[in-house]
C-alpha positions as CSV (number, residue, x, y, z in Angstrom):
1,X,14.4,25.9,-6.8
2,X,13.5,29.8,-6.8
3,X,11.7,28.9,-10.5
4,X,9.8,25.9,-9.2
5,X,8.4,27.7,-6.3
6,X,7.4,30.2,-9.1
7,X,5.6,27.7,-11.1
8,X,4.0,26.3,-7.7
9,X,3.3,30.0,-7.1
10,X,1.6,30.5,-10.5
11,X,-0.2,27.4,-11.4
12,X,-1.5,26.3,-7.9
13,X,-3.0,29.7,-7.3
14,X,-5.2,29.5,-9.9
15,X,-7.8,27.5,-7.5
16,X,-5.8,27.4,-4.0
17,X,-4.2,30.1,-1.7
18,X,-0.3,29.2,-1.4
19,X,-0.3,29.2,1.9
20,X,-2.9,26.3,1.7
21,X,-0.4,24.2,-0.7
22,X,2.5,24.6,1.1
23,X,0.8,24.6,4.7
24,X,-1.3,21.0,3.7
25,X,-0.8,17.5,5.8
26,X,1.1,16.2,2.2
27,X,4.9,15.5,3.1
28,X,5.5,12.7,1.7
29,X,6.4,12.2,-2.2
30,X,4.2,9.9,-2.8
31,X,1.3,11.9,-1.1
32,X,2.0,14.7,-3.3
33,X,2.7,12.6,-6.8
34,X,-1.0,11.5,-6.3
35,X,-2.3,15.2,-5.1
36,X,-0.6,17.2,-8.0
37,X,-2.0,14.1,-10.1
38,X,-5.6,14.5,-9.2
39,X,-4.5,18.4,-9.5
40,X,-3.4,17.9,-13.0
41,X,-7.0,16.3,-14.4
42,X,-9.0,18.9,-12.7
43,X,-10.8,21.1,-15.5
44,X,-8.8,24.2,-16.3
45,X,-5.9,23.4,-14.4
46,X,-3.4,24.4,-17.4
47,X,-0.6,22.0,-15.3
48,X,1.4,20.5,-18.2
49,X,3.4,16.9,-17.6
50,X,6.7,18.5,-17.4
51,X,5.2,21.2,-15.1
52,X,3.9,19.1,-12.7
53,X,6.9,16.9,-12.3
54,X,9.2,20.6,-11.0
55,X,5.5,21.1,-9.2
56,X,6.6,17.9,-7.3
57,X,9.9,18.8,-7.0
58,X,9.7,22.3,-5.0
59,X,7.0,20.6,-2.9
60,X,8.9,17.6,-2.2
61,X,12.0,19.8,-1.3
62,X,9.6,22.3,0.9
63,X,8.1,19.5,3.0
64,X,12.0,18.1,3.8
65,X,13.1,21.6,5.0
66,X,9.6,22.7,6.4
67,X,8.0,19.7,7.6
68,X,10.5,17.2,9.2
69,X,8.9,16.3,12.5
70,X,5.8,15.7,9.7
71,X,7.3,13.5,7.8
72,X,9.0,11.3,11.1
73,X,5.5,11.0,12.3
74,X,4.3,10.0,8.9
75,X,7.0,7.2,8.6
76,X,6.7,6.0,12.0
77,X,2.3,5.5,11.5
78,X,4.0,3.5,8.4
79,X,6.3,1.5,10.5
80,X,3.2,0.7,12.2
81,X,0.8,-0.2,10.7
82,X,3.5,-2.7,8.1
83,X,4.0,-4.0,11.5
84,X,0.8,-4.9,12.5
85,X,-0.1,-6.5,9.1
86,X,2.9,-8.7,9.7
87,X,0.8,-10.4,12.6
């Protein structure tokens, strides 16, 4: 995981503070497939395919040790909201 963070450490800091990445409101995996996506195409961004997938990774990791109560509050505005489209 130490080399991941590394990567995230390297790559992200090219246009963001870390502190920024790994402080964000993304938790989710899917939130941050589609951020390091839109990340990916930005000019200059030098984040290869096989980068950005270990990019995903550490961040995905990060947010399930840092960001529980986060990710609980995330899943329950899921719940819902699938709820209330049932009705």
């Amino acid at each position: 995981m130490q080399k991941k963070y590394e990567l995230v450490k390297v790559k992200c800091s090219h246009c963001h503070t870390l502190a920024r990445v790994i402080n964000s409101n993304y938790a989710l995996p899917d939130e941050w497939k589609r951020y390091i996506k839109r990340m990916r195409h930005k000019p200059g961004s030098g984040i290869k395919k096989k980068e950005a997938k270990q990019i995903w990774e550490f961040l995905v990791y990060d947010s399930k040790v840092r960001k529980k109560d986060l990710i609980k509050q995330k899943m329950a505005e899921a719940d819902s909201t699938a709820a209330a489209k049932k009705k």
